[in-house]
Backbone as XML, in Angstrom:
<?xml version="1.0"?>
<chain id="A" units="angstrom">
  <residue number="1" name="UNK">
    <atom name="N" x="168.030" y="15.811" z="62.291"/>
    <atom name="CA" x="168.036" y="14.880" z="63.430"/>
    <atom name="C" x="168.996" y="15.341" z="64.517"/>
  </residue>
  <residue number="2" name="UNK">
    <atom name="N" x="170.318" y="16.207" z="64.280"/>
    <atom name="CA" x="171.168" y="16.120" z="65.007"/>
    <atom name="C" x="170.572" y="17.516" z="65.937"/>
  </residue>
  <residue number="3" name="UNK">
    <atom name="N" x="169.947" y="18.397" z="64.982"/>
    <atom name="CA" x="169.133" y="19.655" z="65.819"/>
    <atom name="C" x="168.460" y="19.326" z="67.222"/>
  </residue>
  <residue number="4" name="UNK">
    <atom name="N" x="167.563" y="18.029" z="66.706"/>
    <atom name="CA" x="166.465" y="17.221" z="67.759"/>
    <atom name="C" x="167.364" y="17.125" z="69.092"/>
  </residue>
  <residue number="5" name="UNK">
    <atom name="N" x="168.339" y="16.133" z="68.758"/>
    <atom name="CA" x="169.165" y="15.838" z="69.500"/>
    <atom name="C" x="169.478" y="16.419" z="70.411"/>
  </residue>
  <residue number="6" name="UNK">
    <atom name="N" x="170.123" y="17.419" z="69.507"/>
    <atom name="CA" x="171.223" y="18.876" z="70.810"/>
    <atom name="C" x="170.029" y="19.435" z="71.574"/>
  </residue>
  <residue number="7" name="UNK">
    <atom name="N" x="168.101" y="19.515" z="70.861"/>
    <atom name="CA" x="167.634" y="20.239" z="71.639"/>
    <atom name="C" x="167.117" y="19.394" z="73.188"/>
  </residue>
  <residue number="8" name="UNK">
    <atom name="N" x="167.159" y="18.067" z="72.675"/>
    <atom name="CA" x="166.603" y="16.722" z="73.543"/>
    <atom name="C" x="167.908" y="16.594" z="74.857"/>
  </residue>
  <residue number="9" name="UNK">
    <atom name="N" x="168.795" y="17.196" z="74.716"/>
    <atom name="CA" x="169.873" y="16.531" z="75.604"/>
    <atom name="C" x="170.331" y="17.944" z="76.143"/>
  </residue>
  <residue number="10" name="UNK">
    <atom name="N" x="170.127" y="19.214" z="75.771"/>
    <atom name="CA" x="170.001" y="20.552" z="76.262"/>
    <atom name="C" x="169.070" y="20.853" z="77.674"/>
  </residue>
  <residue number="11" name="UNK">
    <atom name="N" x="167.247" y="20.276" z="76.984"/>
    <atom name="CA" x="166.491" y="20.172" z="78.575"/>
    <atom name="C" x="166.814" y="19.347" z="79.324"/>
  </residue>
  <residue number="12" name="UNK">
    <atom name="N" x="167.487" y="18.741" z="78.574"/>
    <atom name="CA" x="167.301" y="17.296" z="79.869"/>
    <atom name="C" x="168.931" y="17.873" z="80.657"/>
  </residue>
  <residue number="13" name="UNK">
    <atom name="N" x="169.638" y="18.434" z="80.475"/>
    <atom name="CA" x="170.853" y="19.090" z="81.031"/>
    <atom name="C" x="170.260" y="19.985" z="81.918"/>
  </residue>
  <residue number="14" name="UNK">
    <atom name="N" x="169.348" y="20.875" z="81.086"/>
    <atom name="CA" x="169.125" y="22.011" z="81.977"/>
    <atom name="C" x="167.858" y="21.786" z="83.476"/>
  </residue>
  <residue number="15" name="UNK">
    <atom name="N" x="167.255" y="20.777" z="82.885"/>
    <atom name="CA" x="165.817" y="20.237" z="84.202"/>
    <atom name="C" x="166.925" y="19.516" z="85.130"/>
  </residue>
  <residue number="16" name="UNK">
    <atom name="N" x="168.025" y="18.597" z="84.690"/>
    <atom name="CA" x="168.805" y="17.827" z="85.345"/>
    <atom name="C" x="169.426" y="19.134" z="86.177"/>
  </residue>
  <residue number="17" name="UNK">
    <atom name="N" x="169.764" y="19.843" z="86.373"/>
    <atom name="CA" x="170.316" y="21.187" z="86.719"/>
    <atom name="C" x="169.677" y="21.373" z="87.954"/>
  </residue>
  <residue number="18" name="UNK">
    <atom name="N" x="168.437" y="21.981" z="87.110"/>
    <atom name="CA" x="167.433" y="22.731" z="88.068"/>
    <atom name="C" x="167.097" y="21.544" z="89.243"/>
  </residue>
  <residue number="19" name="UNK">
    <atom name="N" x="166.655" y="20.183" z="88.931"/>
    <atom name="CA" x="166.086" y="19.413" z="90.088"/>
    <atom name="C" x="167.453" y="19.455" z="91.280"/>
  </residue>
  <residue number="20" name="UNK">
    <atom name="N" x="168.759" y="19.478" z="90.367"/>
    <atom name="CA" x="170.232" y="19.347" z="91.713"/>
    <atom name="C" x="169.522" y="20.325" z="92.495"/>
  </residue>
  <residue number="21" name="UNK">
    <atom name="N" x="169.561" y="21.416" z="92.247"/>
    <atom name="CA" x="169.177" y="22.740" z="92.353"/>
    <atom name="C" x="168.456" y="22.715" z="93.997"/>
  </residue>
  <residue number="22" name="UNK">
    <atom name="N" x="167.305" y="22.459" z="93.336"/>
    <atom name="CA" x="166.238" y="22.627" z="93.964"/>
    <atom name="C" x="166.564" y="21.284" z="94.830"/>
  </residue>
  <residue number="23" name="UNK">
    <atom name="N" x="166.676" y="19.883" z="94.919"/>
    <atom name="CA" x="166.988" y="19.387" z="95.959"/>
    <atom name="C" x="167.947" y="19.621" z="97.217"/>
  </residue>
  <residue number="24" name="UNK">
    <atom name="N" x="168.956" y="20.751" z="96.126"/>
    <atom name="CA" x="169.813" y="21.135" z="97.582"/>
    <atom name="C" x="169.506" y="22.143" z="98.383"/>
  </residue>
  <residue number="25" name="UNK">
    <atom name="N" x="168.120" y="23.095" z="97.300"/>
    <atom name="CA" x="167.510" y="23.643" z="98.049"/>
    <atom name="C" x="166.670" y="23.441" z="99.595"/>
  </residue>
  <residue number="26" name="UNK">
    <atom name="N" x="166.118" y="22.230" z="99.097"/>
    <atom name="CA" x="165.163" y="21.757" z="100.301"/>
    <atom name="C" x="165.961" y="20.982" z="101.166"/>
  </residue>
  <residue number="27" name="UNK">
    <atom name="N" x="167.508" y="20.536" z="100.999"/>
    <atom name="CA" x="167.969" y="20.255" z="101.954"/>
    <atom name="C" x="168.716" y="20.958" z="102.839"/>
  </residue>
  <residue number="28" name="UNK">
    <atom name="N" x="168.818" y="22.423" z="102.173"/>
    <atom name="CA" x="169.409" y="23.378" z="102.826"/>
    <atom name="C" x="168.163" y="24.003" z="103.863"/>
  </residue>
  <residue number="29" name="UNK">
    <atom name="N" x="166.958" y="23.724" z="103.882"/>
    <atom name="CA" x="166.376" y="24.621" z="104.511"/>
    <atom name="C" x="165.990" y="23.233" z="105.334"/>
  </residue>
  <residue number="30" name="UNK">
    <atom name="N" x="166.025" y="22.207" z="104.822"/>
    <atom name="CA" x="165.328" y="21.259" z="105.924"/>
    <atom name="C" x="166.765" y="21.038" z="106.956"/>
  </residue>
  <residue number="31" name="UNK">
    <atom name="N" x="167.873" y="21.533" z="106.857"/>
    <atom name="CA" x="168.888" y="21.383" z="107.998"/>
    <atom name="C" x="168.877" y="22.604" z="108.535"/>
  </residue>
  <residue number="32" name="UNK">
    <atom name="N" x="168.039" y="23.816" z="108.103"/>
    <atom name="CA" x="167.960" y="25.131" z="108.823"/>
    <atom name="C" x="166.687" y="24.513" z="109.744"/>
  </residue>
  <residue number="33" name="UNK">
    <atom name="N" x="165.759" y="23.835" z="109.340"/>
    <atom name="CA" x="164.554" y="23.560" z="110.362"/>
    <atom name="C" x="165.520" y="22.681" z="111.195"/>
  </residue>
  <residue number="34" name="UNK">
    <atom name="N" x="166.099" y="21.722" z="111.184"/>
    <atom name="CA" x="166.910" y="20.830" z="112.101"/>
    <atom name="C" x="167.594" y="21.627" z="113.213"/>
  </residue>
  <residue number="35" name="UNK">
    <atom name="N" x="168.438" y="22.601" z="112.653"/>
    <atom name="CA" x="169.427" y="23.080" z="113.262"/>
    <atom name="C" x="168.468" y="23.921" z="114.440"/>
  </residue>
  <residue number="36" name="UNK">
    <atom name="N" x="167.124" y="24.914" z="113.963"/>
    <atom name="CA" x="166.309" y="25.962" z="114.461"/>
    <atom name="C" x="165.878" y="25.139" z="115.611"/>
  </residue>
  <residue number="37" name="UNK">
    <atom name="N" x="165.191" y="23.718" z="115.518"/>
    <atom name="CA" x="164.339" y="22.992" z="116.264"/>
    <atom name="C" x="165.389" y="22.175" z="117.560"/>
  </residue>
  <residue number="38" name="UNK">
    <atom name="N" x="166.752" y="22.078" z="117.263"/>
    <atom name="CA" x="167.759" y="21.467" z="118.329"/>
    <atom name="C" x="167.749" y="22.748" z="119.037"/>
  </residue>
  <residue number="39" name="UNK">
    <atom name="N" x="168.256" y="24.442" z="118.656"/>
    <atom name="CA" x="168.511" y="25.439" z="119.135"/>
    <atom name="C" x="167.016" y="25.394" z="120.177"/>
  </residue>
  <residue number="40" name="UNK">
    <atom name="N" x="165.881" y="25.491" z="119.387"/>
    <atom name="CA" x="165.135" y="25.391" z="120.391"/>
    <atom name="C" x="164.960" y="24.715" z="121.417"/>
  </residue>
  <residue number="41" name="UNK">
    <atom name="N" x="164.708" y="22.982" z="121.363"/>
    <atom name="CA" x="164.935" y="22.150" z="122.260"/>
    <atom name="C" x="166.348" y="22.490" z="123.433"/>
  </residue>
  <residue number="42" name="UNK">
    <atom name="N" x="167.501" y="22.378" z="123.109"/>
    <atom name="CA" x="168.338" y="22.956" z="124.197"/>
    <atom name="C" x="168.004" y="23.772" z="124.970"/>
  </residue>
  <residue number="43" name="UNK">
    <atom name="N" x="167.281" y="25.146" z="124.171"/>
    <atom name="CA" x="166.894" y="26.018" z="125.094"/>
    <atom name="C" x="165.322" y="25.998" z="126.197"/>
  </residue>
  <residue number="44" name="UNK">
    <atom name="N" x="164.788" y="25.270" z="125.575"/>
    <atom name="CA" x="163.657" y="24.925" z="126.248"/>
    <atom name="C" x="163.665" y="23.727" z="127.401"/>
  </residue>
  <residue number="45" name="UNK">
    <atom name="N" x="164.701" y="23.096" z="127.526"/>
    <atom name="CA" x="165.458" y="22.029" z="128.286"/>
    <atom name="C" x="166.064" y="22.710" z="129.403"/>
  </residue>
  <residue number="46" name="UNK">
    <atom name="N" x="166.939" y="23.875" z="128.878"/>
    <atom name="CA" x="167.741" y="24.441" z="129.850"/>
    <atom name="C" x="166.633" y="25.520" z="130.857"/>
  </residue>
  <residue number="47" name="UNK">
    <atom name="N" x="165.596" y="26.087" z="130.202"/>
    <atom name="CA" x="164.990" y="27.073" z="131.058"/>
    <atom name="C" x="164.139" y="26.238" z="131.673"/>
  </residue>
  <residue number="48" name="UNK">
    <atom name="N" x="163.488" y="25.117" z="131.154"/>
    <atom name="CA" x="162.386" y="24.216" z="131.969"/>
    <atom name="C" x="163.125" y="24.139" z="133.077"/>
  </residue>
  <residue number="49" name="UNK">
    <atom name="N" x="164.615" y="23.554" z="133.533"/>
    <atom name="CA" x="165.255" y="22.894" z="134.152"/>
    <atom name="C" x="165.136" y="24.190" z="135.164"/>
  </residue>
  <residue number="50" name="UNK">
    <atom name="N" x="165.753" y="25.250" z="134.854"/>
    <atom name="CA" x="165.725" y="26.094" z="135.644"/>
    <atom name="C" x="164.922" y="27.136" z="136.734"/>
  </residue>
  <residue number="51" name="UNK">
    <atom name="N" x="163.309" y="26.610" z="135.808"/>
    <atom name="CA" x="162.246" y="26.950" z="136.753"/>
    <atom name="C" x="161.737" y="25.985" z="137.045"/>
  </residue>
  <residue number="52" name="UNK">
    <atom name="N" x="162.109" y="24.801" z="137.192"/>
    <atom name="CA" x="161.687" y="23.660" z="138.323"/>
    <atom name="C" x="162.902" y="23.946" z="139.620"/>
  </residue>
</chain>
C-alpha cells in the first residue's frame, strides 16, 4: 500500500510541476505578445502622426 502511495503522490508532484511549468510558460509568452503589440502600437502612432 505504501508503494501505491509514494507512486500516487510522485505523479501528482511531478504533473503538479509540469502544469506550474507550463502556465508560466504561456504567461511568459503571452507578456512577450503584450509587450511586442504596445512596441508596435507606439510605433505605429508615432509614424501615422508623422505622415499626417
Amino acid at each position: 500500500m505504501k508503494n501505491i502511495l509514494w507512486i500516487i503522490l510522485g505523479t501528482l508532484s511531478v504533473s503538479v510541476v509540469l502544469i506550474i511549468g507550463f502556465v508560466f510558460d504561456l504567461l511568459g509568452w503571452m507578456l512577450y505578445l503584450v509587450f511586442g503589440l504596445v512596441i508596435i502600437g507606439i510605433y505605429w502612432l508615432t509614424t501615422g502622426r508623422k505622415q499626417q
